[in-house]
C-alpha positions as CSV (number, residue, x, y, z in Angstrom):
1,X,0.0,0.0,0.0
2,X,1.1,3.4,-0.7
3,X,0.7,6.0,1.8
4,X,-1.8,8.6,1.1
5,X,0.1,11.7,-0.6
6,X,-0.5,15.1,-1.2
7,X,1.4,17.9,-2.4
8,X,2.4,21.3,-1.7
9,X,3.2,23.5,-4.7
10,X,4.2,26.7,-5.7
11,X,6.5,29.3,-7.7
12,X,9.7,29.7,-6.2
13,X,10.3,31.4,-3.4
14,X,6.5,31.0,-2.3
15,X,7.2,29.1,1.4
16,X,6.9,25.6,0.3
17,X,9.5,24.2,2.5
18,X,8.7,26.7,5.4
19,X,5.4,25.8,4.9
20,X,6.3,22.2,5.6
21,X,8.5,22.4,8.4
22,X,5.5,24.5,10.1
23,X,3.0,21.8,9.2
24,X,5.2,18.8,10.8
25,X,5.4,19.5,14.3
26,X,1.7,20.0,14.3
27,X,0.6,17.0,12.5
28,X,3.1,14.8,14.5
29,X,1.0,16.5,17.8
30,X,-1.8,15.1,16.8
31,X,-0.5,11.3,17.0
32,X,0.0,11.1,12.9
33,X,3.0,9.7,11.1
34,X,4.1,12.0,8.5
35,X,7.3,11.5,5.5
36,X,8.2,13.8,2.9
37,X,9.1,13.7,-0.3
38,X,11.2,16.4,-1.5
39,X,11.8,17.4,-5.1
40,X,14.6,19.2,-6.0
41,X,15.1,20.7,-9.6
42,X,18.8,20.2,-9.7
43,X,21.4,17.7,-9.2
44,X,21.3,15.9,-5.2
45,X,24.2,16.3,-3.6
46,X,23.8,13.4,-0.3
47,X,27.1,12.7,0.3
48,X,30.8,13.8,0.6
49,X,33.1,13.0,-2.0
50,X,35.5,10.3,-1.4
51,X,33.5,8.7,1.6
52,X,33.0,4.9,1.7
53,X,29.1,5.3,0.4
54,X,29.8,7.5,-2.1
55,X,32.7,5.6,-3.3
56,X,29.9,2.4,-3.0
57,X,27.2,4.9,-5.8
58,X,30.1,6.1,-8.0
59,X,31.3,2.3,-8.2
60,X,27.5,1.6,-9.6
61,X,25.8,0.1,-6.5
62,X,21.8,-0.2,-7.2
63,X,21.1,0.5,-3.4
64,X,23.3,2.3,-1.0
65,X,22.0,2.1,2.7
66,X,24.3,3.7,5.8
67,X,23.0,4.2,9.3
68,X,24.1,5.5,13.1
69,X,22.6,4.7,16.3
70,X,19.5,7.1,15.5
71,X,18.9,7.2,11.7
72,X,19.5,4.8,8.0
73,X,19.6,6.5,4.7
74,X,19.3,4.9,1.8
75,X,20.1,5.9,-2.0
76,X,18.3,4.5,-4.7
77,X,20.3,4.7,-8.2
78,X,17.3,5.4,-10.5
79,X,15.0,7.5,-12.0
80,X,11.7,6.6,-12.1
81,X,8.9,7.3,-14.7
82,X,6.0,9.3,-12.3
83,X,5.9,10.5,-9.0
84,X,3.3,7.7,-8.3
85,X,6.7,4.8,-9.1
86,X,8.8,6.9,-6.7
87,X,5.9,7.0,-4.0
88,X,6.4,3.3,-3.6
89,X,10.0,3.5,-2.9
90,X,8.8,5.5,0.3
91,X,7.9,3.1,3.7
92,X,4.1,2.3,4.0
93,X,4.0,2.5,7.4
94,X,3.1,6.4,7.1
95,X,-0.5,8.2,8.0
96,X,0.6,10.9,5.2
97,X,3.4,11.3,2.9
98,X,3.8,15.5,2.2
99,X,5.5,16.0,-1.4
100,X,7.3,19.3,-2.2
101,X,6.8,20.3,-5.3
102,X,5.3,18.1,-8.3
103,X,2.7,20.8,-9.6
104,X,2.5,19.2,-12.7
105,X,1.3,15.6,-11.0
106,X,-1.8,14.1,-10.2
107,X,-1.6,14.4,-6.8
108,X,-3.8,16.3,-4.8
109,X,-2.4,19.6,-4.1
110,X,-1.9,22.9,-1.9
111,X,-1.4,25.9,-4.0
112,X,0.9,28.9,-2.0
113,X,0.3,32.0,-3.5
114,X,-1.6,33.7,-6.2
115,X,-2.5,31.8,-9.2
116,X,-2.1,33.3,-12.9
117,X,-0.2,32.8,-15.8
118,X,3.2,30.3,-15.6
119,X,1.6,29.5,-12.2
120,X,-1.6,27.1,-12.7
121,X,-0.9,23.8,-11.2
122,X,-2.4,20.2,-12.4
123,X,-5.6,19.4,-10.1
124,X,-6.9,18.4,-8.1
125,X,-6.4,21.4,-6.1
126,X,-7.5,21.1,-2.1
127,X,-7.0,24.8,-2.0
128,X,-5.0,27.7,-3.1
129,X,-3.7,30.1,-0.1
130,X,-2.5,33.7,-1.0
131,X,-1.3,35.9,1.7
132,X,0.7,35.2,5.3
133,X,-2.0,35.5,7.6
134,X,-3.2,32.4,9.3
135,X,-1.5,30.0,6.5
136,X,-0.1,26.9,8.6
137,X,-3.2,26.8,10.1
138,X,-5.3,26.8,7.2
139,X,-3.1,24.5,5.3
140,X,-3.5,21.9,8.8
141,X,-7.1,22.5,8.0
142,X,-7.0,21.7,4.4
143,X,-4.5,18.7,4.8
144,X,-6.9,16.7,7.9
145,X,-9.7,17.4,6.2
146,X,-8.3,15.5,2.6
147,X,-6.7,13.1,5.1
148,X,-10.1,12.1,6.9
149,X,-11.7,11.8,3.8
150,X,-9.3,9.4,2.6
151,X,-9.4,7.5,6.0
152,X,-13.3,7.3,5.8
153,X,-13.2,6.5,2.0
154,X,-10.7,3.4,2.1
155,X,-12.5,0.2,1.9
156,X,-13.4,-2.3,5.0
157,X,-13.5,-6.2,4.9
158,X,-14.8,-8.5,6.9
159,X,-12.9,-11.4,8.4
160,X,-13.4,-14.7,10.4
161,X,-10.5,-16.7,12.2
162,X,-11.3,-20.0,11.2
163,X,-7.9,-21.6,12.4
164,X,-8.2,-21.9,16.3
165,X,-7.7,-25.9,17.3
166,X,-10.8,-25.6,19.5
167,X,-9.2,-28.0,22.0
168,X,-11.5,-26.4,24.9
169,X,-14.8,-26.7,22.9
170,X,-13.8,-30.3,21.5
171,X,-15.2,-29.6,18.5
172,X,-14.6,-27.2,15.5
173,X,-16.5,-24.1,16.9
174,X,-17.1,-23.0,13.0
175,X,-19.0,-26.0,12.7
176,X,-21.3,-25.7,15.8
177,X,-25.3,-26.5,15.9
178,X,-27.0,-22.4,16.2
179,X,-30.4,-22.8,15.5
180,X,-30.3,-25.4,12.8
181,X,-27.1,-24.2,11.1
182,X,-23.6,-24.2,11.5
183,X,-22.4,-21.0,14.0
184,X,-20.3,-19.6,11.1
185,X,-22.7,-19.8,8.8
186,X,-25.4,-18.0,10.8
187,X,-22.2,-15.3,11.9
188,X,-21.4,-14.6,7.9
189,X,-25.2,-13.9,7.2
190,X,-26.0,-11.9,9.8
191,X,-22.8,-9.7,9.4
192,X,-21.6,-9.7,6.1
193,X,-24.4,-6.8,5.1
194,X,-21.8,-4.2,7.2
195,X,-19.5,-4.6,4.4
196,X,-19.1,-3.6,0.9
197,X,-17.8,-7.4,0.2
198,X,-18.2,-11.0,0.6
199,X,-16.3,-12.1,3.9
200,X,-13.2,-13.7,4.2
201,X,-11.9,-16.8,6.5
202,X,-8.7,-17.0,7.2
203,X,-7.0,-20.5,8.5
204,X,-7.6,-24.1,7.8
205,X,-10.9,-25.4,10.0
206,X,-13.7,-26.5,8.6
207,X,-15.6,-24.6,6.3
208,X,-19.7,-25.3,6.1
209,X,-21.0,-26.4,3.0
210,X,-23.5,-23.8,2.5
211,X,-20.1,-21.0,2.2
212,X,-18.0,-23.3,0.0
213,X,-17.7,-21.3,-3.0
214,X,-19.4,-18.0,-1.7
215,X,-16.4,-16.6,0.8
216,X,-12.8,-16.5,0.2
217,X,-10.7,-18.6,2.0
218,X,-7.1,-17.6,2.8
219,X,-4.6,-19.6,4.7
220,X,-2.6,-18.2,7.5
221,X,0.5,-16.4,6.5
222,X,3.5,-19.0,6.4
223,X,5.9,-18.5,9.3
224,X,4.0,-17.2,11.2
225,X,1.6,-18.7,14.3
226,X,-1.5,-17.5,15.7
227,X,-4.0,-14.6,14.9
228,X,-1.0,-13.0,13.9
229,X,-0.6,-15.0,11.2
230,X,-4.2,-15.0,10.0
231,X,-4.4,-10.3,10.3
232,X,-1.1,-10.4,7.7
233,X,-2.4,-13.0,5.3
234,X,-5.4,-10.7,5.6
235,X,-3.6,-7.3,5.2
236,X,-1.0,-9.0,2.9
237,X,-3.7,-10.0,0.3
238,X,-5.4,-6.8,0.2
239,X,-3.3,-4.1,1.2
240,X,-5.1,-1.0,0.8
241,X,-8.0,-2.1,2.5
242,X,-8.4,-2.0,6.5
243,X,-9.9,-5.3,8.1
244,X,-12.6,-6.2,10.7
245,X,-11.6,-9.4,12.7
246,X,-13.2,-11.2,14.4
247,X,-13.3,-14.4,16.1
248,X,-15.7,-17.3,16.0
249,X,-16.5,-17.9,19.5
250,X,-18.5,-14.6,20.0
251,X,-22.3,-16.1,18.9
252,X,-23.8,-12.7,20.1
253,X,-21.9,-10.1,17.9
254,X,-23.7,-8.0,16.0
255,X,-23.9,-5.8,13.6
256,X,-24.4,-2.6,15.6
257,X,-20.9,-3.5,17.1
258,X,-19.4,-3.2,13.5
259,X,-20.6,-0.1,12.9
260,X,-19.6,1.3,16.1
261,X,-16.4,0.1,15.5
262,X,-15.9,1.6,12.2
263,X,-17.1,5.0,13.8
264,X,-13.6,4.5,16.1
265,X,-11.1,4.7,12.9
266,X,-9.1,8.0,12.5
267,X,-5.9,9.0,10.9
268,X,-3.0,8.4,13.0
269,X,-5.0,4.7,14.8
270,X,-3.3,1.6,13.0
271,X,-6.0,-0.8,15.0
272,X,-8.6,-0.5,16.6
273,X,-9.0,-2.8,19.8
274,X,-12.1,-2.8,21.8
275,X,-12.4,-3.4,25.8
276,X,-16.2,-4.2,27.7
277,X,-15.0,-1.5,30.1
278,X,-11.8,0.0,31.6
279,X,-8.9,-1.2,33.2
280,X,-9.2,-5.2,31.3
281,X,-7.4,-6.4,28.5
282,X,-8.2,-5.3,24.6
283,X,-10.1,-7.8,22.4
284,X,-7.6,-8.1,19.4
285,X,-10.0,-10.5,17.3
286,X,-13.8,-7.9,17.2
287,X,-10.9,-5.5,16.3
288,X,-10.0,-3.8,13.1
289,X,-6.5,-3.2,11.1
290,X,-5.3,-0.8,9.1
291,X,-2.5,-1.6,6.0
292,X,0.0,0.6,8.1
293,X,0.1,-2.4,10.9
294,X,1.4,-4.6,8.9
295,X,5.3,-3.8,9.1
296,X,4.6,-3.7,12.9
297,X,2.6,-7.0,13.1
298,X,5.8,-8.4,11.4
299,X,8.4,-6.8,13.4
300,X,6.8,-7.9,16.5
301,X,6.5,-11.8,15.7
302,X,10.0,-11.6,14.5
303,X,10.9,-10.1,18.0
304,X,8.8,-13.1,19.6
305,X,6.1,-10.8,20.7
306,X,3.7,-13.3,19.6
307,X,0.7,-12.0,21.6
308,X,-1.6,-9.8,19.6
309,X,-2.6,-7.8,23.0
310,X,1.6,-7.1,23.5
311,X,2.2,-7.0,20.6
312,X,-0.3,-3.9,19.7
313,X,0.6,-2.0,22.7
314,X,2.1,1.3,21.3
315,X,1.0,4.5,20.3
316,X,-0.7,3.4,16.8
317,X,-3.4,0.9,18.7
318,X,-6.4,2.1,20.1
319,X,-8.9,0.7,23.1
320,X,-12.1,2.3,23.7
321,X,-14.9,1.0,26.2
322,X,-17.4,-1.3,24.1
323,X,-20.8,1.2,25.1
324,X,-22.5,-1.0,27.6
325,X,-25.7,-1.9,25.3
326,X,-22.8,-3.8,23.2
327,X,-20.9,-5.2,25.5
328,X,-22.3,-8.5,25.2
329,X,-20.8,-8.9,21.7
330,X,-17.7,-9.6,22.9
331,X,-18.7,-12.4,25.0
332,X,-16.7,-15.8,24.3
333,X,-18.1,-19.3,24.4
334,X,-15.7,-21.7,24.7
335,X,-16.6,-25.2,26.2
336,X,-19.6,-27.1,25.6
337,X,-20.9,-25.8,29.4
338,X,-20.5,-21.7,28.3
339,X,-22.1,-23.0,24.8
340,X,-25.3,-25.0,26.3
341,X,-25.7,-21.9,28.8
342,X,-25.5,-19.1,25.9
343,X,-28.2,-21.3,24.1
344,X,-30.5,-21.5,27.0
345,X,-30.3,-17.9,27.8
346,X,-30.6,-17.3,24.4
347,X,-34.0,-19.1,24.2
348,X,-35.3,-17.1,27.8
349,X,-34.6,-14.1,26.4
């Protein structure tokens, strides 16, 4: 997935890289991870002749990559053909990516100073901002309200963990008697409307006949164990869409508690993880992920942080308080005892 990008154009001289340095600070306030891009209409110079990584790119080295105890740069040795090829050389794991320059690009822009002629950029154009007074903070306005827009426009999947051993339960909880049908059959139906697409399972249990050729099925990512390993096949597959996971062993979700969970995404939140109330642990699976988690999800397992609730413990996750009326969605069955008594309460109520 590409970050989302936008651009900040103007003649020379106009403030584009003040403009930038102002914006930073502020954005990075308000818990979002921002890169940028700059363009530069002359020749780069990046490093002092006759040092050992510029001796490395004058010997013809594709990649050059040096780092200290608090930075890494790297130098890529090509040119590419759009500013949407060079966008992918930049790391995903950004909210925004800010681009100086590039008027004559696709990208979505902001315009610093009057417009006329020699100085009409491409659109789209977010908005055009003559004059001193006020600009950073109507640029910040400009930029969160793009950036929001993009956040609320990127598509959402649905996904079951199918993959659990069900050692407790005995039996393969996908597969479970609810009402005549098999739990994850009744789960997909009642669901999958909160969606834009068919849902996904992720693992290798059983699958009911009645979804065998309606719902994708993914297997869990190799080398990897756990729901970790079924969120990055998910995110993997489709990167530039966020996911709703959920578990199989929660018979009383619905799907009010999707769309209140959806209502919890922002710019700057890689996953959103939902608690019954405060002060006891996140639910990671009737969570949701953004493409951004994936390089942490990664990092984490390869650091044997296997746990999804350890894991996701850093400033990107998020864990609001379930609203009490919902609540009971998160409530887990399983072992044939917690199963028989959710089906007798069921039937009281």
């Amino acid at each position: 997935m590409n970050p989302p990008a936008i651009a900040v154009c103007g003649l020379s001289g106009s403030g584009k890289t003040t403009l930038v340095e102002a914006l930073l600070p502020r954005l990075r306030k308000l818990g979002l991870s921002v890169g940028v891009l700059k363009h530069d209409a002359h020749r780069l110079q990046l490093d002092t002749p006759g040092k050992d990584t510029a001796r490395f790119w004058e010997a013809g080295a594709a990649v050059v990559a040096a780092h200290d105890p608090t930075q890494v740069f790297i130098r890529l040795n090509r040119q590419p053909n759009s500013i949407g090829e060079l966008i992918t050389a930049v790391p995903a794991a950004l909210d925004l990516l800010i681009v100086e320059g590039h008027k004559a690009s696709p990208l979505p822009k902001i315009w610093l100073g009057a417009t006329g002629k020699g100085a009409r950029p491409s659109p789209p154009v977010l908005a055009s901002l003559a004059g001193k007074a006020r600009l950073v903070e109507r640029a910040e306005k400009a930029v969160l309200e793009w950036l929001h827009a993009q956040w609320d426009a990127r598509p959402v999947g649905l996904a079951f963990m199918v993959g659990g051993g069900s050692s407790r339960m005995g039996a393969p909880k996908a597969m479970m008697d609810f009402g005549g049908r098999p739990l994850l059959s009744v789960l997909v139906d009642r669901l999958g409307g909160c969606v834009d697409s068919e849902p996904v399972l992720v693992g290798d249990g059983p699958v009911p006949p009645d979804l065998a050729g309606r719902t994708k099925c993914l297997p869990d990512a190799p080398g990897l164990a756990g729901p970790v390993a079924g969120i990055v096949s998910l995110l993997k597959w489709a990167d530039s869409r966020a996911w709703i996971v959920l578990a199989i062993d929660m018979p009383a979700m619905k799907p009010a508690y999707l769309r209140w969970l959806m209502r919890q995404r922002k710019p700057g939140v890689w996953a959103v993880m939902p608690r019954r109330r405060k002060g006891v642990k996140a639910e990671p699976l009737a969570a949701v992920y953004e493409p951004q988690s994936t390089g942490h999800l990664l990092k984490s397992y390869e650091t044997k942080q296997m746990s999804v609730r350890k894991l996701l413990r850093w400033p990107k996750a998020r864990r609001p308080v379930v609203p009490k009326q919902l609540s009971c969605c998160l409530q887990n069955v399983n072992t044939p005892p917690q199963w028989r008594r959710f089906l007798e309460e069921g039937a009281r109520r």
